[in-house]
N, C-alpha and C positions, 0 to 999 in steps of 0.2 A: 815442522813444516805443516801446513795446513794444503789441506787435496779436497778439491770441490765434491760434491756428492755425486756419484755414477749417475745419479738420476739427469742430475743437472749438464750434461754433458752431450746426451744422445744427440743434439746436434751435431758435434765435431765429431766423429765415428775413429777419426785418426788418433784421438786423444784416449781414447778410452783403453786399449791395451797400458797404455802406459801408466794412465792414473789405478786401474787395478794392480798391477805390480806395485805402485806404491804404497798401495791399502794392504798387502799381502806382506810387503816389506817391513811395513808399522805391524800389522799382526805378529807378526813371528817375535818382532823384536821387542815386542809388549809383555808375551805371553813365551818368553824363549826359555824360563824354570816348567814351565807344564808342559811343553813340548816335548822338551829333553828329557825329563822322567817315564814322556810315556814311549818315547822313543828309546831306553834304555827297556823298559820292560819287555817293548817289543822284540829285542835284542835276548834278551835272559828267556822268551817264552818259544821263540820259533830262532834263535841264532844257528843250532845245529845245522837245522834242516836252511838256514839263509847262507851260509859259508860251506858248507860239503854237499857234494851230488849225490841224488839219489836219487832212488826209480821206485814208484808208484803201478800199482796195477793201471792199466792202461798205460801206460807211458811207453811200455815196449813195443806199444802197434802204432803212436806215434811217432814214436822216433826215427820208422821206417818211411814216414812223408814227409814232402818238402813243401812249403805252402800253405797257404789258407786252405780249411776242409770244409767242402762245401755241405759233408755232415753234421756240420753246427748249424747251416740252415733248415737243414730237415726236421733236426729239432728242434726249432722255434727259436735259435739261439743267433737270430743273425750278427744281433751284439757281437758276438764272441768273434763272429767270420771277419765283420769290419775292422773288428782290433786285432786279429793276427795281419791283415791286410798292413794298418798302419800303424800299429806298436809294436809287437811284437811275432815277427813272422816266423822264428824259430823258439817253439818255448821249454823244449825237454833241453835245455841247461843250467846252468848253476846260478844264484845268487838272483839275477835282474827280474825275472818274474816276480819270486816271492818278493824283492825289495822293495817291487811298482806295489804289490798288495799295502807292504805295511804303510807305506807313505801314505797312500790312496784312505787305507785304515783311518790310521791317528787323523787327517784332515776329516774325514766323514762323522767322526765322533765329534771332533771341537765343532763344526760345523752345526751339527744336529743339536748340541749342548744351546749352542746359541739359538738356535731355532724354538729352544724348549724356555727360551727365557733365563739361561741358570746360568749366572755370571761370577759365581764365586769361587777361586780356583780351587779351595779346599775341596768343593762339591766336585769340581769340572777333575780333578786329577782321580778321586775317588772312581766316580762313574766309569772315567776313561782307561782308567786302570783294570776294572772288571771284566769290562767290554774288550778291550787289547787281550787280555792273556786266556780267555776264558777256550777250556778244551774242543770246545764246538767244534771252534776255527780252524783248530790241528786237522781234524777231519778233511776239510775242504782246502786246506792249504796245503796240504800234503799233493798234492793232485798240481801239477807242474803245468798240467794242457788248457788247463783253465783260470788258475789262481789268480794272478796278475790281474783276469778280468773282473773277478770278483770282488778286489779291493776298487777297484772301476766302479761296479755295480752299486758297490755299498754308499762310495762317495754320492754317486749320480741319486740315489734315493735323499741324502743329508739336502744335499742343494737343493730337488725339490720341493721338501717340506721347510726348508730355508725360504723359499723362494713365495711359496705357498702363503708363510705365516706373516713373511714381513714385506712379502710385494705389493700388499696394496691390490689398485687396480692392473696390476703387471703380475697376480697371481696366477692367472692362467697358462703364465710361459710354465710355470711347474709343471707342464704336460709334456716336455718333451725330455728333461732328465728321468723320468719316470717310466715314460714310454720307451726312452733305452737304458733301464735297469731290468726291465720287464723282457728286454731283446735279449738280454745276458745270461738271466738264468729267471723261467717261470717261479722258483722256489724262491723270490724278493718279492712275492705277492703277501704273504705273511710281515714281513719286513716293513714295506709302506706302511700297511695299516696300524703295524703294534706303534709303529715310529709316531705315527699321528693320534693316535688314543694317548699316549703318553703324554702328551702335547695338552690333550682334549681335557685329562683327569689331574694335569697341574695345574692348566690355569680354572677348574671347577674347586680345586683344594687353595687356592691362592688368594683367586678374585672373588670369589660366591657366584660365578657366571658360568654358563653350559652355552658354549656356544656354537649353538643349532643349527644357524645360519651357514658358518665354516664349515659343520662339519657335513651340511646338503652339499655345500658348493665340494667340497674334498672327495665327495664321491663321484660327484660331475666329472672333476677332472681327472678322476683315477679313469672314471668310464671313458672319457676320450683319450685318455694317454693307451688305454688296453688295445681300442679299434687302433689305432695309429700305430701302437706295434702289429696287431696283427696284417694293416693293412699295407704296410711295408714288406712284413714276413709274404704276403698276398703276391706281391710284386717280385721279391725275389723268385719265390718259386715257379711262377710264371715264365718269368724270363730265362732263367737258367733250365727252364723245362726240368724241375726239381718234384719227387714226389713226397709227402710229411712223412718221417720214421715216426714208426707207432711206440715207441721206445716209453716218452712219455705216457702217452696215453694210457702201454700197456699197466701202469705203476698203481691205477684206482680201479675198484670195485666199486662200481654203483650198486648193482645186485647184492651183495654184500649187506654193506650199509642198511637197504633199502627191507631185505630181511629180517635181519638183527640191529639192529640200531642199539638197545640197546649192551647188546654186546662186544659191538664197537667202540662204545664210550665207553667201558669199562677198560677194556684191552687199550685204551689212549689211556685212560687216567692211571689205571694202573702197572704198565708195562713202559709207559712212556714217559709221563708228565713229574711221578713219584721217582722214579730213576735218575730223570737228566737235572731235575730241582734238589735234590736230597742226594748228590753227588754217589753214585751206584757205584762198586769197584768196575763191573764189565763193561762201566762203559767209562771210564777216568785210568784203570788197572787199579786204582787204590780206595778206597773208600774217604772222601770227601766232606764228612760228615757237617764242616765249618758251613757249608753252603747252604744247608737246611735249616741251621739255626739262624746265620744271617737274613735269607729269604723270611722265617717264620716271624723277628725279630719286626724286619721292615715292614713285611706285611699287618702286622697288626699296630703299629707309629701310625700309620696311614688310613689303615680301619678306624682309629679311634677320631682320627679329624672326618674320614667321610659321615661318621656317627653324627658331627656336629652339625650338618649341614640340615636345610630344609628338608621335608618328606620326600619330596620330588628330585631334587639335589641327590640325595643320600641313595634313592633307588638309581640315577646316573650314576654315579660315581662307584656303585657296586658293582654293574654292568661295567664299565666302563675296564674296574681294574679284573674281573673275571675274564673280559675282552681279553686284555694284556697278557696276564698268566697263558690264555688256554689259544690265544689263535698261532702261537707256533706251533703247535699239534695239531692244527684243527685238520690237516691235512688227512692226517694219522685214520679219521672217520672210515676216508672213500681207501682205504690201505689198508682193510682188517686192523688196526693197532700199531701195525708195521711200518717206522721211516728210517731209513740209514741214519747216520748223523750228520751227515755234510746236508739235509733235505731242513735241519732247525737251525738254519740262519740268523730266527729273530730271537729267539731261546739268548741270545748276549744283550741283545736289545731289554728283552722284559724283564731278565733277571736286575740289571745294572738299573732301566727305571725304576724298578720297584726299590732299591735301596736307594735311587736318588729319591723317589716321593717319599719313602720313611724318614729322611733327612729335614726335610720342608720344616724352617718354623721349628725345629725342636732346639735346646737349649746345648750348651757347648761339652757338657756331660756326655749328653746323648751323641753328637757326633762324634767324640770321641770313644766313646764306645764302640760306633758301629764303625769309625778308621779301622779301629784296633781287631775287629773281628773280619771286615775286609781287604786288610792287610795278610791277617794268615790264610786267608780267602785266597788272592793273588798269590802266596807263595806255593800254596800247594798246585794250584793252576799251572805254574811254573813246569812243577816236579811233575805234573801230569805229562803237559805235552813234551817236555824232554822224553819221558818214559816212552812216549808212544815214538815218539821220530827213533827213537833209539831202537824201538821195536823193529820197525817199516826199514834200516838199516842194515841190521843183525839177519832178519830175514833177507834184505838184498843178498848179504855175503851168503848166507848157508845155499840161499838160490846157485849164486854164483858156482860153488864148490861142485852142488848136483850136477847142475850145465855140464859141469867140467867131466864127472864120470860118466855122466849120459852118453854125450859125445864121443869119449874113450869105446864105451859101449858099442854104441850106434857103427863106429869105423871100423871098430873089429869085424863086426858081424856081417858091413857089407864086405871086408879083403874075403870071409871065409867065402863068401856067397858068390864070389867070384865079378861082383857087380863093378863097374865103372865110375859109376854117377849116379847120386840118388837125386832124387826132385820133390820126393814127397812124404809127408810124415803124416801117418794115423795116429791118436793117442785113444786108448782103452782105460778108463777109469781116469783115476791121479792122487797124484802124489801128497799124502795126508800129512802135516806135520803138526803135532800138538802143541798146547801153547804151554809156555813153560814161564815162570816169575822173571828172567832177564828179558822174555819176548814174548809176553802176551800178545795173544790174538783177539783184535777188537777192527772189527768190518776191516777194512785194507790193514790196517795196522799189523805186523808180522804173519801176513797169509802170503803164502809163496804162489809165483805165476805158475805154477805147475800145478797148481790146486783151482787156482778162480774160472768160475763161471763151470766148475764140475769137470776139469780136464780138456780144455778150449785149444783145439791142436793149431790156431792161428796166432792164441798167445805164446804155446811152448815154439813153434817157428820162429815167432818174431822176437822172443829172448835169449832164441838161439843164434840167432842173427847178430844181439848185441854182444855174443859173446865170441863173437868170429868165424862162426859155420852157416854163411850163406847159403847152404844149397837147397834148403828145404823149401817146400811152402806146404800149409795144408792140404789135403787130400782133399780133390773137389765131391760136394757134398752126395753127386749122384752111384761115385763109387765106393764110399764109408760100409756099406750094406753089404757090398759083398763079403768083407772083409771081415762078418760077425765070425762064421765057420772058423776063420784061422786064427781068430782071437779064442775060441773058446778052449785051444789046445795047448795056448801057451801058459806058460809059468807066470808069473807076478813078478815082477822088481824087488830084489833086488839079481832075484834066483836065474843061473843058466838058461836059457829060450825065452827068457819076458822080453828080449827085443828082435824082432824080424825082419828080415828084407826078401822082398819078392819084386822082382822086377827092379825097377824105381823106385819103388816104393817103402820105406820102414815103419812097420807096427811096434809102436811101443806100450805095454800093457803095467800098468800101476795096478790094478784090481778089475773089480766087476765095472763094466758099463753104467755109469753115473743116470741119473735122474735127468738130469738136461741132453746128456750123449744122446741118450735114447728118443726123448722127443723131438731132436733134430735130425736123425736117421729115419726115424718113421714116420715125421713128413714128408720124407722123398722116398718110403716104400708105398708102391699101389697096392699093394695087397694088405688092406688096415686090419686083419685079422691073422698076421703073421703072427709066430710063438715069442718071437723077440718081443713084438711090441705089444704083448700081452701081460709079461710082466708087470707086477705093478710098479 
């Protein structure tokens, strides 16, 4: 069946839904071996966590709302607020979040593939392979409140730079899948741009052209699609009488930076960049080492063509692929060194380019080689993220079991106290668990809700809630202070008196008052020169 071009059509407006489904229907069915392979892997690399429930740090403070959270527009994320509105309004359950992700996934990848020029399924299942299974994603996929929008995000950046590369004089509409990938999550700002250097530094290695032109106008339209999110984000908060959480904001040090510069780029290249490329155990649980040799491998396939180019060529192209390697970190500057891993988004983007540009133009040898060593690449990728969801599980359950003696705890202690009703829970310190070879501790990954954010008595509530003891809530923040005196006299957990009820109220004390406990108790002491909050 022959289907007119989309272009040819914008007159009939009625026609065009239909004639896209049929260009979607020939894709699939064109391209239904590279699909299913990577739909399979996606299956082999996040299946656990896509078929059984789990719970995520944060997931226990939402699972106690119903609704879109108008704290996604605070922080800059209205994206996220629109799509629980109209896709998913409930998302702490099993399987359809993460599922919307991988779809959203594999489309963003084949999409971008096309966008970059590279039509050969050997190359496209390679890349797309990297890109799908690679550990980054566990990070960010693990997270149930957001995920779903992030395979959203991802796609919305592929179609801009789709849109961008082969729209023609219709390139400008790239401004608005852009401007809401950017609504989604700020940390797709890395993501655009590696996505289009990759772009920029194959057709420089392909055609012998750098072209200047795109890549003025590409920041045009990055610069308007930014105003357009924020000038949205503008209008939300206005209307809803909404004020920004500093939450972001608080993540950079300009002062910093601005000091030590170069100690900041050291702590990136060295804490950061040598780690996530050269596959680190602390941050995979295993040592990855295939990953260092693949990157070092590709990278220097691709040195050797930019070598070939003009003077001028050759210093783009060097720029160009230093761009790629280093602007998922480049973050890392204004963060002393410091980024979670769900914050290197494009870290799958630059790694996966970079073995597609080592591929370019090399003989059947050579791709076969680099199959063969990103092949054990993908598999260990595999064993990674099972390791970690298996982690982020194991800890569910050991979670689970405490809950259960805490609460045994907690109801004794109010029958002794003669109390009726409690309402309220303090926590003092928290509960430490080490990481051990079955449940490594890697950022969320097997750290228990008893422990995050330094003993958070809204998280130990609100996962006490999930486990059937509604009665609690936090102790409101103005009378935490009093409460130092009768922490100091109690015992630790597990020992007789580590759990207290006065009033309404139960202290439950894990150890010494944590580093964050304390700085949120002596913002709401007047007296800044109390003994408590002298400690260091």
């Amino acid at each position: 069946m022959h289907t007119p071009p989309l272009k040819t059509i914008h007159t009939q407006p009625s026609k065009f839904l239909e004639i896209a489904c049929l260009r979607l229907f020939e894709y699939v069915r064109g391209n239904l071996p590279l699909i299913s392979g990577l739909a399979i892997l996606a299956v082999m690399a996040y299946g656990f966590e896509l078929f059984n429930f789990n719970l995520t740090i944060d997931e226990e403070i939402h699972s106690t709302y119903s609704g879109a959270l108008l704290a996604w527009i605070q922080q800059g994320r209205w994206g996220i607020y629109l799509l629980n509105v109209l896709v998913m309004p409930k998302t702490i359950i099993p399987f359809v979040p993460l599922f919307v992700t991988l779809v959203f996934q594999v489309g963003a990848i084949l999409v971008l593939l096309n966008a970059w020029g590279v039509y050969s399924k050997f190359e496209q299942f390679i890349v797309g392979a990297l890109y799908m299974t690679f550990p980054i994603m566990a990070s960010v996929y693990t997270f149930s409140t957001f995920n779903y929008a992030i395979g959203i995000g991802l796609f919305s950046i592929s179609l801009g730079i789709y849109i961008f590369v082969k729209g023609g004089s219709k390139r400008w509409f790239a401004v608005l899948p852009i401007a809401f990938a950017l609504s989604i999550y700020q940390g797709f700002l890395p993501v655009i741009l590696s996505s289009f250097l990759v772009y920029l530094l194959i057709v420089l290695m392909r055609d012998r052209i750098f072209l200047l032109k795109d890549g003025f106008i590409f920041v045009l339209v990055f610069l308007v699609a930014y105003v357009a999110y924020d000038l949205i984000l503008q209008i939300f908060l206005f209307l809803l009488k909404l004020k920004v959480d500093p939450y972001i904001a608080g993540q950079f040090d300009l002062v910093f930076f601005l000091k030590h510069p170069l100690d900041a780029l050291f702590q990136v290249l060295h804490h950061l960049m040598l780690p996530v490329y050269f596959g680190a155990k602390s941050l995979y649980t295993f040592d990855i080492w295939i990953m260092g040799i693949l990157l070092l491998v590709s990278i220097a396939s691709f040195f050797l063509d930019i070598l070939r180019l003009t003077h001028v060529q050759k210093t783009l192209g060097f720029l160009l692929a230093f761009g790629i390697l280093f602007l998922p970190f480049a973050s890392g500057l204004l963060m002393k060194g410091q980024m979670s891993m769900r914050f290197l988004l494009a870290v799958p983007i630059a790694f996966s380019g970079s073995v597609l540009l080592g591929m370019m133009g090399r003989s059947n040898n050579y791709r076969l080689f680099v199959s063969v060593l990103s092949g054990i690449c993908v598999y260990y990728f595999v064993i990674s993220n099972n390791q970690l969801f298996a982690s982020s599980y194991l800890a569910l359950q050991e979670d689970r079991s405490f809950a259960t003696r805490l609460i045994d705890a907690i109801e004794t202690t109010r029958v002794k106290a003669g109390v009726q009703e409690l309402h309220y829970i303090e926590v003092v310190g928290y509960y430490a668990r080490p990481s051990m070879p079955s449940m490594p501790k890697i950022e969320t990954f097997g750290a228990s809700f008893f422990e995050w954010g330094g003993g958070d008595p809204g998280r130990v509530a609100a996962f006490l809630q999930l486990m059937g003891y509604p009665a609690l809530q936090p102790l409101p923040l103005q009378d935490r202070a009093g409460l130092i005196p009768v922490s100091a006299e109690m015992t630790i957990w597990p020992a007789a008196g580590s759990v207290k009820v006065i009033d309404d109220v139960v202290v439950v004390k894990f150890g010494p008052y944590s580093a964050s406990q304390r700085q949120v108790i002596c913002m709401a002491i007047s007296q800044s020169n109390s003994a408590f909050c002298a400690v260091p």
